[in-house]
Steps between C-alpha positions, in 0.01 A plus 500: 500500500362811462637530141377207424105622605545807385587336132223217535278853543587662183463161320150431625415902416672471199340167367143652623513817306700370220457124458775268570800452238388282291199788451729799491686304270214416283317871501786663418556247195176457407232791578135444476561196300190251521529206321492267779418174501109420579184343438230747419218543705166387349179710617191403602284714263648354200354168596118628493378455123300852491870679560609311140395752320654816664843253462471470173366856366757735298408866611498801286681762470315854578686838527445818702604824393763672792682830491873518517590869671826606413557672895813659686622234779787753622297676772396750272119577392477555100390820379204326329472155499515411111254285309453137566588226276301208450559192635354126426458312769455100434204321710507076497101421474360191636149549355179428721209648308265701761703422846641661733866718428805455676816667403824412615792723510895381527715622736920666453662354212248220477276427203135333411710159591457543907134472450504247218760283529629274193429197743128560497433316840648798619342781342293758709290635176409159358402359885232824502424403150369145623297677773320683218643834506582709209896537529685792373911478544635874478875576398636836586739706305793278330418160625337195354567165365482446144137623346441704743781717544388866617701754340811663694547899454851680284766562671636383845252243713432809744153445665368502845183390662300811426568425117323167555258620796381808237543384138524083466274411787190721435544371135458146560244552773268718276537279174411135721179746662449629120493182350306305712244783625582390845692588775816270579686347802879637498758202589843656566816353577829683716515847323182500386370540846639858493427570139123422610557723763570783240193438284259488769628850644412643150854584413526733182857684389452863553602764218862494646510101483419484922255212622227654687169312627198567364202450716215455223739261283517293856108506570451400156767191484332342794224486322676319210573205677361264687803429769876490505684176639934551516696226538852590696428828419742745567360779744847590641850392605476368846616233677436374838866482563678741318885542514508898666307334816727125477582588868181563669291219277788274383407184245530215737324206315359399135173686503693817620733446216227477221330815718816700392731618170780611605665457125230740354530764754882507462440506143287752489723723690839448303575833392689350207201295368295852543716660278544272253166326449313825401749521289436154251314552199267172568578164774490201246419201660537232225845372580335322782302303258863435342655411854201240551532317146880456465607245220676313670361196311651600203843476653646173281555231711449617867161710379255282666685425858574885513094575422409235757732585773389886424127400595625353812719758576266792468232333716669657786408849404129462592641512850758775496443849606514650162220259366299566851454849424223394238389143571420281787700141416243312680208691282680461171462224229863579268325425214257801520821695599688405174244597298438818663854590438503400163202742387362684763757734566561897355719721543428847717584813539714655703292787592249306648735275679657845660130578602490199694817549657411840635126351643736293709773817582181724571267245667232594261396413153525858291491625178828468316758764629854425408693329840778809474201736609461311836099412648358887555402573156191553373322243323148325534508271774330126441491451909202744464289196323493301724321751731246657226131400646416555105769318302487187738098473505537175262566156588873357564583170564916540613745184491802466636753198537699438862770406301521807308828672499404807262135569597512375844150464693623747727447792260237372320289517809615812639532679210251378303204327681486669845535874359176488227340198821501841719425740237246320396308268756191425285637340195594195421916431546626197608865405539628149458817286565674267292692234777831395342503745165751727314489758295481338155381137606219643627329524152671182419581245783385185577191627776442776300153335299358448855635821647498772266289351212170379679470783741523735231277379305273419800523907626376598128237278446340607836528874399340510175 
């Protein structure tokens, strides 16, 4: 009998952390494959005649001018940092002669697809468009769809957040302010939260290729712009329930599960991933575009039973752990998913992906130390941010989904809102919840025009 419970136990742990079966069966098989089966959500906006043309408008394509600084990520300062190259940077344009700016940044190994989505109902920058803002779609270093492809760097895909928070973000943010003579909103997505984070500190490379804050460059960016809204930003690794306390706070029910991520923390400390990651040239992510589209159609005979039976089959990923860790099934329209996959998707580098391994292994978000070094080296802190009275005096509008799995509300609020909330008690920050949201279907679910979309836009248009 007691065998018997004691197996029953493992099953139901086992089939709550890891899906039943059928689900293990299916992840392991098929990973972060999303062509499910689905109708396509249709959205309200789209419906209203005035939003026809932001629809049906092609944007431009408009470059910035980065730097690309060839820097020493071994734990070792450079004797003298040597000269920059130049860098274009591609911006998508959705024109509005005389209004207001908004710029919207991408987030890790994403592209200007999570903010305009090929299925148009769903795009962020053409929704703002229709409200009668002046849209600007940035693409950091080597990511972009066709047309508007920024350029990638020589050599190995080794960049970090303080190449994007010091060269490619102050690059797209002056040439939108530049162009238009006015001073923008910043939209950011996941990463971008904490390459924002970096700009507004005033981060410059020192002679010896070290970030250090500069307190004028601060003053003067928050006087650039007119507020900053993140979306699942990414202000630190925490969880409510996180594995090294599983004793004391166990996960005991659904919402404590999507509170927690136990994979990513074990990931992130796997001393064989640590070695070998750094290690990679680049992290391609296009055979999961190739995983999605299998053609299996063009199998002679049995093609089409095989393609259909595939669609079916894969449905079940929305709702297995692996697939959890980005979306929320209940949130997510397949379609939009598909798509997503298909061309919204770049590869990244391993550096940066170590850097965000050792913000969870050090509890902090740092400048980019190799992990062998451990967490007491020196390096510029981006906790400090958060707590500058002069860097946060600028409106922030914070978003977070209860759902999320990466970004979880937990951190955004107590490491982003509530730190610059008490640094700051004057100035307008607000912090905002998402119910029933992940980390990607946020942008792009089915509540996310009524959720995301009009508040946004409503928070803006009241502030300028």
């Amino acid at each position: 009998m007691i065998r018997t419970r004691a197996h029953a136990l493992f099953t139901k742990l086992c089939c709550h952390f890891f899906g039943t079966p059928s689900q293990i069966l299916i992840s392991l098989i098929l990973p972060l494959s999303t062509l499910f089966a689905g109708e396509t959500v249709q959205a309200h906006w789209e419906e209203n005649p005035a939003s026809w043309d932001s629809l049906d408008i092609e944007p431009t394509r408009e470059e910035a001018l980065s730097w690309y600084h060839s820097r020493r990520l071994d734990g070792h300062a450079e004797e003298v940092l040597p000269a920059p190259l130049p860098l274009r940077l591609a911006l998508k344009h959705f024109p509005r002669a005389g209004a207001q700016p908004v710029l919207l940044v991408h987030g890790l190994s994403q592209n200007d697809r999570g903010l305009d989505s090929r299925l148009k109902q769903y795009s962020f920058a053409r929704y703002l468009h229709a409200q009668g803002f002046d849209v600007w779609v940035g693409n950091l270093r080597n990511s972009g769809t066709p047309g508007f492809e920024s350029e990638t760097p020589p050599g190995p895909q080794h960049w970090t957040v303080e190449d994007y928070a010091i060269d490619d973000f102050p690059a797209l943010v002056n040439y939108v302010a530049d162009r238009t003579r006015q001073r923008p909103f910043l939209i950011g997505h996941s990463l971008a939260a904490w390459i924002m984070d970096g700009w507004l500190a005033g981060l410059e490379f020192n002679s010896h290729g070290i970030a250090v804050a500069n307190p004028l460059r601060a003053a003067a960016r928050r006087n650039r712009i007119q507020g900053i809204i993140t979306v699942a930003g990414l202000y630190n690794l925490r969880w409510e329930h996180m594995l090294a306390d599983w004793k004391r706070n166990p996960i005991e029910n659904e919402a404590d599960y999507y509170h927690s991520n136990y994979e990513l923390e074990l990931l992130a400390r796997s001393e064989a991933l640590s070695w070998i990651v750094p290690r990679l040239p680049s992290l391609p992510l296009n055979w999961i575009d190739s995983l999605v589209h299998l053609p299996l159609s063009s199998i002679p005979f049995i093609g089409h039973r095989l393609d259909r039976a595939y669609a079916k089959f894969s449905s079940h990923l929305i709702e297995s752990p692996l697939f959890n860790l980005f979306y929320y099934a209940p949130n997510t329209d397949p379609e939009m998913v598909r798509t997503h996959v298909e061309d919204g998707m770049e590869s990244i580098s391993p550096k940066l992906l170590e850097q965000i391994a050792n913000a969870y292994v050090c509890g902090r978000r740092s400048e980019y130390h190799p992990n062998s070094l451990g967490c007491e080296v020196p390096g510029y802190d981006y906790t400090q941010v958060r707590k500058d009275a002069v860097a946060m005096q600028v409106p922030q509008l914070l978003i977070a989904g209860d759902r999320d799995r990466l970004a979880s509300a937990y951190q955004i609020e107590n490491f982003g809102y509530e730190p610059a909330r008490k640094t700051t008690r004057n100035v307008d920050i607000t912090f905002r919840v998402m119910s029933g949201a992940g980390h990607l279907d946020i942008l792009g679910g089915k509540n996310t025009e009524e959720e995301i979309f009009k508040p946004v836009a409503e928070w803006m248009q009241a502030r300028h």
